[in-house]
DSSP file (Angstrom, degrees, kcal/mol; ACC not computed):
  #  RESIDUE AA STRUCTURE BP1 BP2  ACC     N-H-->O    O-->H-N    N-H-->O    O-->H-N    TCO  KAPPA ALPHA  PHI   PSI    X-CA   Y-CA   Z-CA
    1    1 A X              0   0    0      0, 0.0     3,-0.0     0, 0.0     2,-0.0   0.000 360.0 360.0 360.0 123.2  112.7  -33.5   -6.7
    2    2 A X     >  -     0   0    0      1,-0.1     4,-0.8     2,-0.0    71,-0.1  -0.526 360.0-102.2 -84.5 166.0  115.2  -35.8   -9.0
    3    3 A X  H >> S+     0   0    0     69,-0.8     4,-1.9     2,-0.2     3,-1.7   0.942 119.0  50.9 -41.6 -81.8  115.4  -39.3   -8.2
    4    4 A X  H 34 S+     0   0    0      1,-0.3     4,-0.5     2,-0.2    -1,-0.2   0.450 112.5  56.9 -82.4  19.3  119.1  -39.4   -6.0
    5    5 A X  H 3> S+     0   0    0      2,-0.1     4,-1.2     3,-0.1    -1,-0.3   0.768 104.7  49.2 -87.4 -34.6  117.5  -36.4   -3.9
    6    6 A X  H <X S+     0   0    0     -3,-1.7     4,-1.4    -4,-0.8    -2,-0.2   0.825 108.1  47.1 -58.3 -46.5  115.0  -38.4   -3.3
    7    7 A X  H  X S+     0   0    0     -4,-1.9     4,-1.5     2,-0.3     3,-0.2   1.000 107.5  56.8 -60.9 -69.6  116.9  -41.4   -2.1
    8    8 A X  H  > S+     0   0    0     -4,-0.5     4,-2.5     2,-0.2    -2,-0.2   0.759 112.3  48.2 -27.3 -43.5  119.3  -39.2    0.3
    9    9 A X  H >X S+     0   0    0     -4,-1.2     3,-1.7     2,-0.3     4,-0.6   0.896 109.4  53.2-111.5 -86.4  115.7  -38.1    1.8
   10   10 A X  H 3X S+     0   0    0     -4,-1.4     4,-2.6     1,-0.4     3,-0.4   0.582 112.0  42.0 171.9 -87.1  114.8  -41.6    2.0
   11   11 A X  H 3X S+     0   0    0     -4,-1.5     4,-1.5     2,-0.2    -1,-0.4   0.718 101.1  63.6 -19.3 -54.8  117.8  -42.6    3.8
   12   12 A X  H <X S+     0   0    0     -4,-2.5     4,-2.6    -3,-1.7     5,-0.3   0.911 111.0  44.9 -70.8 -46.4  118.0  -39.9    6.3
   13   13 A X  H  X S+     0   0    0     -4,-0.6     4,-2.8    -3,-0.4     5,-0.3   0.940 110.8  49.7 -75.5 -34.8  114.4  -41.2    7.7
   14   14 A X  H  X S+     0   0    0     -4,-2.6     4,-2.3     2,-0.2     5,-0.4   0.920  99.7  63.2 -97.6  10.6  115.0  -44.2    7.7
   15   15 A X  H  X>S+     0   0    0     -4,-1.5     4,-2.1     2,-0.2     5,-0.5   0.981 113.1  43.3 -35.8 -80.7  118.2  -43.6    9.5
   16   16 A X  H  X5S+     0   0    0     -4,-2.6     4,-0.6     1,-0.2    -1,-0.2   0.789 101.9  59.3 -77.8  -7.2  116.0  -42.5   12.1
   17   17 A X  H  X5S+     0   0    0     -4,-2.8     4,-1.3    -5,-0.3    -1,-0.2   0.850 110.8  39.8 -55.5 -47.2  113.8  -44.5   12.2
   18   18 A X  H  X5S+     0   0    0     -4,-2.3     4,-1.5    -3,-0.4     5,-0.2   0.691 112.8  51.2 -81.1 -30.0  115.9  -47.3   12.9
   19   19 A X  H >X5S+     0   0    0     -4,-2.1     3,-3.3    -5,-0.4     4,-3.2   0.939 112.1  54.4 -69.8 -55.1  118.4  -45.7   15.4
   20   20 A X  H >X<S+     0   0    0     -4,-0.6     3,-2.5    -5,-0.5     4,-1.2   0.671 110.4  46.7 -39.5 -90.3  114.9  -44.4   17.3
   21   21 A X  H 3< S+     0   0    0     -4,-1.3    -1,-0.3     1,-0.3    -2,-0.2   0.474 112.1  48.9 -54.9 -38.0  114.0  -47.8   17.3
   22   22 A X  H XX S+     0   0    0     -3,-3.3     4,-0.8    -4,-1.5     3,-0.6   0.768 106.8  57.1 -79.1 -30.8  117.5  -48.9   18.6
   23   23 A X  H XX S+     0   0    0     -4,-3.2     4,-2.5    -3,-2.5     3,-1.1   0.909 105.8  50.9 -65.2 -50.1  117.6  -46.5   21.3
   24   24 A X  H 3< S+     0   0    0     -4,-1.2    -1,-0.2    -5,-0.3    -2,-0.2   0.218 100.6  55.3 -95.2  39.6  114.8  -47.7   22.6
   25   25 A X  H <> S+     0   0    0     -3,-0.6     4,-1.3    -5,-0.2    -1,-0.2   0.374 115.1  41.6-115.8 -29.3  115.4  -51.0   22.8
   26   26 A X  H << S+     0   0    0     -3,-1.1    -2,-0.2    -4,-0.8    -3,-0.2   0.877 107.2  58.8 -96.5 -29.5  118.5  -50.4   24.9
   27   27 A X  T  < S+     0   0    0     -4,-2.5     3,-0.4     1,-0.3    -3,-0.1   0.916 115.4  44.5 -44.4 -39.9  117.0  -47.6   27.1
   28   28 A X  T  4 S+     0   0    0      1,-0.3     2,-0.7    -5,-0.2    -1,-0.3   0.958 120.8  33.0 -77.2 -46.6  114.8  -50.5   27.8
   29   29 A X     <  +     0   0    0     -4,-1.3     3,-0.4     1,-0.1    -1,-0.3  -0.856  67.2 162.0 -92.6  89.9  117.1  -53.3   28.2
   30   30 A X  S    S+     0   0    0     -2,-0.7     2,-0.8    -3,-0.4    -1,-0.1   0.848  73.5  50.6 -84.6 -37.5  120.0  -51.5   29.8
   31   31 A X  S    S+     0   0    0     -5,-0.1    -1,-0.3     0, 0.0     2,-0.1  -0.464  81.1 150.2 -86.8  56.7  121.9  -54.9   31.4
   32   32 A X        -     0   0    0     -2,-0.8     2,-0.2    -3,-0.4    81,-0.1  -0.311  44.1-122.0 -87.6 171.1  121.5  -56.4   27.8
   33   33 A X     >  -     0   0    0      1,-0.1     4,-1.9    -2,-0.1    -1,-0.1  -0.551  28.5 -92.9-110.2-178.1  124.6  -59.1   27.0
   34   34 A X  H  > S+     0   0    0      1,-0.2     4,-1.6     2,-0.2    -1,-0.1   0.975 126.9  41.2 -51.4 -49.2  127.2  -59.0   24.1
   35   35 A X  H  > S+     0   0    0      1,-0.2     4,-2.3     2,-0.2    -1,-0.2   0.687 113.0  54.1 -87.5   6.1  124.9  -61.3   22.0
   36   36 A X  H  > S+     0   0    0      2,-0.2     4,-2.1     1,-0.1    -1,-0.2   0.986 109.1  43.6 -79.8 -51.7  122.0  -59.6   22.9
   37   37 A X  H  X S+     0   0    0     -4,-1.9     4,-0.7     2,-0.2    -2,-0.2   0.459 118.8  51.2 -20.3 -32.7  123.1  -56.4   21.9
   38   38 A X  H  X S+     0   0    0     -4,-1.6     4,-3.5     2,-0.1     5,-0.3   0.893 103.7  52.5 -77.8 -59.2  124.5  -58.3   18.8
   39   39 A X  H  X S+     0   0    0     -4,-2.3     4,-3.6     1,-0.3    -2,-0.2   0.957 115.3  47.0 -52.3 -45.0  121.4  -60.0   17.8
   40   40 A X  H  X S+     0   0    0     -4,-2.1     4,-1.5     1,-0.3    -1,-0.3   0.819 103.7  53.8 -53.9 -36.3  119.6  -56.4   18.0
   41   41 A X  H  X S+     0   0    0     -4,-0.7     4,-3.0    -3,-0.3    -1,-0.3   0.851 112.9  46.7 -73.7 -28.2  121.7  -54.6   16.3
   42   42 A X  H  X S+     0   0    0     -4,-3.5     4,-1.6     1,-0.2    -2,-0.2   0.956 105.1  56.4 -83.9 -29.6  121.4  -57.4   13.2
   43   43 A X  H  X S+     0   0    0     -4,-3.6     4,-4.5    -5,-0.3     3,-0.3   0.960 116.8  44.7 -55.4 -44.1  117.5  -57.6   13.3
   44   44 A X  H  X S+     0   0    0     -4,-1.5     4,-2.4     1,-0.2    -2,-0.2   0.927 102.7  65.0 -73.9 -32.5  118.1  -53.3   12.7
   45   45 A X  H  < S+     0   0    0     -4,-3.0    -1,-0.2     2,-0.2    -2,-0.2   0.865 111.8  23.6 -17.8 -74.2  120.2  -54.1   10.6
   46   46 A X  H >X S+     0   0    0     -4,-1.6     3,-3.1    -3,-0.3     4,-1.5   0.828 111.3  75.9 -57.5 -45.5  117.8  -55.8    8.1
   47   47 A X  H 3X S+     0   0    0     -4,-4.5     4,-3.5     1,-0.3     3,-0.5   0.904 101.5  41.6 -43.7 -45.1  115.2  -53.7    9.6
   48   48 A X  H 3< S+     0   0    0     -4,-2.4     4,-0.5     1,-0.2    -1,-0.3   0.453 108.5  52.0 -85.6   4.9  116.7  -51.1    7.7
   49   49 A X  H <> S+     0   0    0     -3,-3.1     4,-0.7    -5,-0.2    -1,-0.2   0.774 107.4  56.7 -94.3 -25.8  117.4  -52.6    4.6
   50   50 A X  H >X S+     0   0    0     -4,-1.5     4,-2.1    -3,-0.5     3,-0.9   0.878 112.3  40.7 -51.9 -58.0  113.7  -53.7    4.5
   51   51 A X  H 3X S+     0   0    0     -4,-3.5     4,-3.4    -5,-0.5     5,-0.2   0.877 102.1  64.7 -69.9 -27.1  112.3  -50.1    4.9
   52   52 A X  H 3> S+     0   0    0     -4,-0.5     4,-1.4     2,-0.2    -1,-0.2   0.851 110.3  43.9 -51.8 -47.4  114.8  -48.6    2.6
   53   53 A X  H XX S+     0   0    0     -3,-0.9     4,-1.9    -4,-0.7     3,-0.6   0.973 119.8  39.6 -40.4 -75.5  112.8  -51.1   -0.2
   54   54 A X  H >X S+     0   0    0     -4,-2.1     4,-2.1     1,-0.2     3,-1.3   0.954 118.0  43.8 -61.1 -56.3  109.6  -50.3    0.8
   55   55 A X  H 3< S+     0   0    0     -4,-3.4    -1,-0.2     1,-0.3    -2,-0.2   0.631 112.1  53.4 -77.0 -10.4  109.9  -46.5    1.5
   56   56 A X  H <X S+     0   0    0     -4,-1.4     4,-3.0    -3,-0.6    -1,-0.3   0.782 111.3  48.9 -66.2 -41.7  111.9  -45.9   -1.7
   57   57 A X  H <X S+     0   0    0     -4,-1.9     4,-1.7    -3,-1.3    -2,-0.2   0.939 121.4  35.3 -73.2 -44.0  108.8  -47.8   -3.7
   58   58 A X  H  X S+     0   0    0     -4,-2.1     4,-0.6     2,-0.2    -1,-0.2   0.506 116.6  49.1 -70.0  -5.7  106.2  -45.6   -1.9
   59   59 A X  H  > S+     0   0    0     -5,-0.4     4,-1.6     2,-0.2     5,-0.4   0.861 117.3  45.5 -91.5 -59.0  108.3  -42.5   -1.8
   60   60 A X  H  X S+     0   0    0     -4,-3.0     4,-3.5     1,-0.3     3,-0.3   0.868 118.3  46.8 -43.6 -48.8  108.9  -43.3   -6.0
   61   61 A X  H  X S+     0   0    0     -4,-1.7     4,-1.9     1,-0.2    -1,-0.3   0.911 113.2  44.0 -62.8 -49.7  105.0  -44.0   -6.3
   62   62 A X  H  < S+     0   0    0     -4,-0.6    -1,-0.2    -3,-0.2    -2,-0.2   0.675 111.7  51.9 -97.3  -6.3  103.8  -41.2   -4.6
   63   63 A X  H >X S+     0   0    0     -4,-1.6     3,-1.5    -3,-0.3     4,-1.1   0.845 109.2  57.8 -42.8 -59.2  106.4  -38.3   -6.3
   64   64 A X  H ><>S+     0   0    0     -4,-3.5     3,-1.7    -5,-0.4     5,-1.6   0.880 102.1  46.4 -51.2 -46.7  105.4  -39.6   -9.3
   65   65 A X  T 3<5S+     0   0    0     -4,-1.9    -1,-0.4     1,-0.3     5,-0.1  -0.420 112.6  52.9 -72.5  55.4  101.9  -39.0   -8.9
   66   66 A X  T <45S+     0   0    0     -3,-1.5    -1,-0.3    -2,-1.2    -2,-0.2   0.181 111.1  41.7-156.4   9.7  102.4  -35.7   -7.7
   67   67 A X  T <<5S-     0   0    0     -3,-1.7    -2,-0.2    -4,-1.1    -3,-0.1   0.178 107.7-117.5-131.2  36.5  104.4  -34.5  -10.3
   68   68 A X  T   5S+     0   0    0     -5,-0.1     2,-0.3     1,-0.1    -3,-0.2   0.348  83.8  81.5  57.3  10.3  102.3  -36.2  -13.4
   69   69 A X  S   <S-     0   0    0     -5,-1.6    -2,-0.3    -6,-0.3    -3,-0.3  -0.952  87.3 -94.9-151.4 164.5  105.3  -38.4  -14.4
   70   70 A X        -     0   0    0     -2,-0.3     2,-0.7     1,-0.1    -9,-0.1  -0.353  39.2-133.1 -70.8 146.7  107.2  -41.3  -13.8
   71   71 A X        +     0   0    0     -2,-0.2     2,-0.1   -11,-0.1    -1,-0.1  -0.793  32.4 177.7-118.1  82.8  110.1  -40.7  -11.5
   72   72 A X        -     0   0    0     -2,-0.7   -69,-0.8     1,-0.1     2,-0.7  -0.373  35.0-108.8-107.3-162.2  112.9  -42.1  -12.9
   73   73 A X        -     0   0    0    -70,-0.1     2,-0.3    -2,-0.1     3,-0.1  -0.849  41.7-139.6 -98.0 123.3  116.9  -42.4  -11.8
   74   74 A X        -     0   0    0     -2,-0.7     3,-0.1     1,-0.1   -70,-0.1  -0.522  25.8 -95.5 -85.8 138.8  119.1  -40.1  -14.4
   75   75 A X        -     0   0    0     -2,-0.3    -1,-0.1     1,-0.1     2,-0.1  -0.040  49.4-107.2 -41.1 118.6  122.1  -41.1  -15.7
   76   76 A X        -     0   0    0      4,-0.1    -1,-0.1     1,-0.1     2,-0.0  -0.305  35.4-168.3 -87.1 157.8  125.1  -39.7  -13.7
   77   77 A X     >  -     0   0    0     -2,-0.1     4,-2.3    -3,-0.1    -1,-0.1   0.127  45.7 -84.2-113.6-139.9  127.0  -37.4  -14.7
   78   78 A X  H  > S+     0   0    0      2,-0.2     4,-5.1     3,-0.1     5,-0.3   0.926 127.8  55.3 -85.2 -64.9  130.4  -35.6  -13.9
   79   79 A X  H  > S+     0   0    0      1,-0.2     4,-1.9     2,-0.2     5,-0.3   0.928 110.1  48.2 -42.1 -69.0  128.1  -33.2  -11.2
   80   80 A X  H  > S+     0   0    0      1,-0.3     4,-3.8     2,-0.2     3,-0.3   0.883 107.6  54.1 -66.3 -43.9  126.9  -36.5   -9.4
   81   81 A X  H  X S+     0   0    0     -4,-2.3     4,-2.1     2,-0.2     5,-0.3   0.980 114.9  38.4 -29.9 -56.1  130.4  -38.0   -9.2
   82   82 A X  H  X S+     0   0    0     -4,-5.1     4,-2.5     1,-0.2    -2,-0.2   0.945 114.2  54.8 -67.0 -26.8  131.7  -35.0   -7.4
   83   83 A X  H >X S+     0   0    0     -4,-1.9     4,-0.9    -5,-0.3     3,-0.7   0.991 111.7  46.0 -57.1 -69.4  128.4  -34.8   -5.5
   84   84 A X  H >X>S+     0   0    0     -4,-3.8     3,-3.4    -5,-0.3     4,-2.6   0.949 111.9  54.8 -47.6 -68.1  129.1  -38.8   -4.3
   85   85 A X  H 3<5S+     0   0    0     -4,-2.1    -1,-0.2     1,-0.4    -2,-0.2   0.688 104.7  47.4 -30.4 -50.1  132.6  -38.1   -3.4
   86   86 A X  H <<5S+     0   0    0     -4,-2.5    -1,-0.4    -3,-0.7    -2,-0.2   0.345 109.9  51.0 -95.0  13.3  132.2  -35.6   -1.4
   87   87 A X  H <<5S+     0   0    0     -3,-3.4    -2,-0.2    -4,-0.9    -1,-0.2   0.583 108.4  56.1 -72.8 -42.6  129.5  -37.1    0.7
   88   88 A X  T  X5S+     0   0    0     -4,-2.6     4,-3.1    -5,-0.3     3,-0.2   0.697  98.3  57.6 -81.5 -16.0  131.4  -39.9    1.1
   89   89 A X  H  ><S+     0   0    0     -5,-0.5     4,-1.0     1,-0.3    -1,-0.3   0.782 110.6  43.0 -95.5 -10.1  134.3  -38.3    2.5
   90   90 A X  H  4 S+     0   0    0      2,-0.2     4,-0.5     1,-0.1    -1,-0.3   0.358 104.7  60.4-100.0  27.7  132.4  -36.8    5.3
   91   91 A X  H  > S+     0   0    0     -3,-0.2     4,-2.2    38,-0.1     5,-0.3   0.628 108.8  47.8-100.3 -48.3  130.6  -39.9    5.8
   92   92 A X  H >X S+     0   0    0     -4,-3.1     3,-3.1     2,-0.2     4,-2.1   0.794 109.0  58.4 -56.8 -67.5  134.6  -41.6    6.5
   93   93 A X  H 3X S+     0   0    0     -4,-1.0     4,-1.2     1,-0.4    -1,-0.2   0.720 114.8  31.5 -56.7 -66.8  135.5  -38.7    8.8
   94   94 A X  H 3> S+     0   0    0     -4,-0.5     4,-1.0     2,-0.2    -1,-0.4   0.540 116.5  53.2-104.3  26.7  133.0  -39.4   10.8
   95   95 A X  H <X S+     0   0    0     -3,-3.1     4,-2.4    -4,-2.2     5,-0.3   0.810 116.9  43.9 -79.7 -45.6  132.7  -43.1   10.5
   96   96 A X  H  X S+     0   0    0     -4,-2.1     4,-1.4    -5,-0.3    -2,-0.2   0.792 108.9  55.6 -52.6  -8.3  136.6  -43.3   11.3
   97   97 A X  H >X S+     0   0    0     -4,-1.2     4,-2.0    -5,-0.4     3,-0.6   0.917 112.5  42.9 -99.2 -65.2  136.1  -40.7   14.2
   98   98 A X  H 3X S+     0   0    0     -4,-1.0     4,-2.2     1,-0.2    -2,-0.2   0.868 112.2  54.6 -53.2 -42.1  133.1  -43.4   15.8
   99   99 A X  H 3X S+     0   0    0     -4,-2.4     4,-3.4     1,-0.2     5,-0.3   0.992 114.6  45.9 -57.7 -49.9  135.5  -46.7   15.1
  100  100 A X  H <X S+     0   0    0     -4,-1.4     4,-4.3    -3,-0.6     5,-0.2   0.961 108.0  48.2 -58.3 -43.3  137.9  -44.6   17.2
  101  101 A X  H  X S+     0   0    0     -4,-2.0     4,-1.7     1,-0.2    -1,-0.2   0.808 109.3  60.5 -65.7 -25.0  136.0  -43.5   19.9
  102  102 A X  H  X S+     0   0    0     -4,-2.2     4,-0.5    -5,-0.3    -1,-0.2   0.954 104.0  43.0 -42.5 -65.3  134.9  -46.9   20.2
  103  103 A X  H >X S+     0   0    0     -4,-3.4     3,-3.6     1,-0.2     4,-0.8   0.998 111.5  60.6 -62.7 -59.7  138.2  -48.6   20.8
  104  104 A X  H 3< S+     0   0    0     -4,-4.3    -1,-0.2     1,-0.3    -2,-0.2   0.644  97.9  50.8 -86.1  -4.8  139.0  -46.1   23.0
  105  105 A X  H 3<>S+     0   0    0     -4,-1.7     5,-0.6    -5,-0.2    -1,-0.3   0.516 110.0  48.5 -63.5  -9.8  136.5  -46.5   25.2
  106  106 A X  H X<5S+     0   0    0     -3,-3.6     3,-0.7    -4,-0.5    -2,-0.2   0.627 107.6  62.2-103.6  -9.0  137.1  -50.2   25.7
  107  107 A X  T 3<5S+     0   0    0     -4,-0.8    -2,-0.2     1,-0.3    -3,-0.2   0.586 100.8  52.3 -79.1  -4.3  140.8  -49.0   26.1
  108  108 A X  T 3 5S-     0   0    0     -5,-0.3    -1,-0.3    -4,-0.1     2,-0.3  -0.018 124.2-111.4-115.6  41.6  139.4  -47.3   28.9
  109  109 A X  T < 5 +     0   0    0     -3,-0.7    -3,-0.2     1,-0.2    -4,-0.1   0.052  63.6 153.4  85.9   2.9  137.9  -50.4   30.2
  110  110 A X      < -     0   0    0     -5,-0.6    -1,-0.2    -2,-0.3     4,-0.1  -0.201  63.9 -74.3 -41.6 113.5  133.9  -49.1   29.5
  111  111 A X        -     0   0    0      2,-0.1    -1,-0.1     1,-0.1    -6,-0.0   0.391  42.2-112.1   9.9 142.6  131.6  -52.4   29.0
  112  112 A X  S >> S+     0   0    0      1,-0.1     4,-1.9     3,-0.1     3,-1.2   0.919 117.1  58.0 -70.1 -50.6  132.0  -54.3   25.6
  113  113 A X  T 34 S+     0   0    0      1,-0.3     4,-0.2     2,-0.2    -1,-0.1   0.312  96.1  61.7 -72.4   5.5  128.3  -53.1   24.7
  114  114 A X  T 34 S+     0   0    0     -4,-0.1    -1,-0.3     2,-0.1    -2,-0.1   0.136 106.1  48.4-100.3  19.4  129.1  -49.4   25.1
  115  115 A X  T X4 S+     0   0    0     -3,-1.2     3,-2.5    -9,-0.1     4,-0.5   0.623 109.9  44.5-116.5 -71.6  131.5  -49.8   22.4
  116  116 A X  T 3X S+     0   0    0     -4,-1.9     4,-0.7     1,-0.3     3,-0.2   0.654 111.6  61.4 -75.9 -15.7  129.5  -51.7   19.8
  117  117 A X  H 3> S+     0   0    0     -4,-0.2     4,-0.9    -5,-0.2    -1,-0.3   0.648 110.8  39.4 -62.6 -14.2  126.6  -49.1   20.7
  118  118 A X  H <4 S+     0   0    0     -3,-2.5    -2,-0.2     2,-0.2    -1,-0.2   0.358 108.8  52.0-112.9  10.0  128.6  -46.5   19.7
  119  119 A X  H >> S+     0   0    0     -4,-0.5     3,-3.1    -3,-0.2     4,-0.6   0.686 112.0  56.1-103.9 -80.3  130.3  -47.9   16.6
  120  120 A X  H >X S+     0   0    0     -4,-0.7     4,-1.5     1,-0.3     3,-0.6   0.453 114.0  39.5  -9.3 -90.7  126.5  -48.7   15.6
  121  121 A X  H 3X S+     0   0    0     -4,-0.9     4,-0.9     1,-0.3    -1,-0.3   0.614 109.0  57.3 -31.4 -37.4  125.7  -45.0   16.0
  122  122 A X  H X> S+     0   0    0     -3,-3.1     3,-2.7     3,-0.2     4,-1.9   0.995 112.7  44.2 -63.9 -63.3  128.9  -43.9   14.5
  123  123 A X  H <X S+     0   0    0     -4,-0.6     4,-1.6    -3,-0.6    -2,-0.2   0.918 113.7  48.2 -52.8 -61.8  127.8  -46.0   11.2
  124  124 A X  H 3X S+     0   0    0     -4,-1.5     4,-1.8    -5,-0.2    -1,-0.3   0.640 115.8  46.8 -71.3  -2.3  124.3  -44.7   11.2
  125  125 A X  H XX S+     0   0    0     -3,-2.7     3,-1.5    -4,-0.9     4,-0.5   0.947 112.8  48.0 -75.7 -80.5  125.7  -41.0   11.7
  126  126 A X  H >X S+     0   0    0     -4,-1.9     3,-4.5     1,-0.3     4,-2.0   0.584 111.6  46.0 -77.6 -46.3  127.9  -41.4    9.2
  127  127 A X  H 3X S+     0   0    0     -4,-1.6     4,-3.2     1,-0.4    -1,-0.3   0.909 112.9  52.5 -56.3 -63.4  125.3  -42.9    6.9
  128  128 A X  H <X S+     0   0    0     -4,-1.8     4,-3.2    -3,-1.5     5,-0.4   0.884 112.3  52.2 -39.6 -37.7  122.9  -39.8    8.1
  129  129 A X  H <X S+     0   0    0     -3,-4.5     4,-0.8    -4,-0.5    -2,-0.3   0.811 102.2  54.7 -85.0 -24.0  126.0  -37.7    7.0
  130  130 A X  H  X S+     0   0    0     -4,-2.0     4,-2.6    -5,-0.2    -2,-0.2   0.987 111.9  44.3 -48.0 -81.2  126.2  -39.1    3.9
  131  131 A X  H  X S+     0   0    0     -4,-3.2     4,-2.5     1,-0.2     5,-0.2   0.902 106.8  51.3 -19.3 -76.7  122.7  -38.2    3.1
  132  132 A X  H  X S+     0   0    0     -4,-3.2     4,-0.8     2,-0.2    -1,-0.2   0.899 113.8  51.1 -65.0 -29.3  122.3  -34.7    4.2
  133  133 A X  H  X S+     0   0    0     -4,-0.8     4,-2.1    -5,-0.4    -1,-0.2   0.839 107.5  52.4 -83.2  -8.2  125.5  -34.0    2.2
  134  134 A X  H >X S+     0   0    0     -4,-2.6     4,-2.4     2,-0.2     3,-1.2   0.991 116.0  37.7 -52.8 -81.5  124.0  -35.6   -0.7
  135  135 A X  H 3X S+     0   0    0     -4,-2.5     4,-0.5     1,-0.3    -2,-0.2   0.316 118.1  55.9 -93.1  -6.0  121.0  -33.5   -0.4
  136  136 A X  H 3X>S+     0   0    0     -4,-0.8     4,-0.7    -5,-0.2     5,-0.5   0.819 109.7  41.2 -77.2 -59.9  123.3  -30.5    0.6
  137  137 A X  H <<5S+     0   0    0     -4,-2.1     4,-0.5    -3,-1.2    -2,-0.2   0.833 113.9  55.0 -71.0 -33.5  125.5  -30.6   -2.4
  138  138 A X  H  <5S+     0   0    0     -4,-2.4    -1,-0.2     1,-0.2    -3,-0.1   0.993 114.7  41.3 -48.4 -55.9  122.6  -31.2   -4.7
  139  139 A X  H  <5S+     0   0    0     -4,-0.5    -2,-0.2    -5,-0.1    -1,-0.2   0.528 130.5  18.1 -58.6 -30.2  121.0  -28.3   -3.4
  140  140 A X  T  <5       0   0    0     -4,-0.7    -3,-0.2     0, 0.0    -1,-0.1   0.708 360.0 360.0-110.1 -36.4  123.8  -25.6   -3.1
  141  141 A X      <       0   0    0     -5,-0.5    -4,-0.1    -4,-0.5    -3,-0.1   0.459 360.0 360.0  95.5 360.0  126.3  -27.1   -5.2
């Protein structure tokens, strides 16, 4: 397992980790307000920049030891450009396709906080899509 497989893999949990976490936070609070609904989404927000830290430093620590060597990040090359690129363009597809579906639920008069729950969800798909096509293209080519 290289190093930027490792990260995609890294990402994709805690991608779910954090949505799981968001999900049930509205399930629970369903009549939540705009700024409650705000404040939550920015405490996940961090949440998931925090775990990204940690679980990249324990992921790194505990590859290493389990493949005798230090696990470091290789210089990228020509392969990992095209690799990024085309991750990234299905991560815009379907972050533009969640911005849309957003607005157009509030054009269709749907609650302000069904909108920003589903542009949240759009980002952390696309982020999830990002990932698995990282770890897609590595893997197939």
């Amino acid at each position: 397992m290289t190093f930027k497989e490792m990260n995609a893999g890294v990402m994709l949990l805690s991608i779910v980790t954090i949505s799981a976490w968001v999900l049930v936070g509205a399930s629970g609070d369903p009549g939540a307000t705009v700024p409650e609904v705000a404040a939550r989404l920015c405490w996940a927000m961090l949440a998931s920049v925090v775990f990204n830290i940690v679980a990249m430093i324990f992921f790194a620590i505990l590859v290493s030891i389990a493949q005798g060597q230090e696990l470091k990040d290789e210089r990228a090359d020509e392969r990992d450009h095209a690799v990024s690129a085309r991750a990234m363009r299905n991560a815009y597809v379907v972050a533009s396709a969640s911005g849309a579906a957003g607005i157009i639920l509030w054009a269709f008069g749907f609650d302000f906080t069904i909108g920003i729950y589903v542009l949240f969800a759009g980002l952390m798909l696309a982020g999830a899509t990002d990932a698995a096509s990282r770890l897609y293209y590595y893997r197939v080519g």
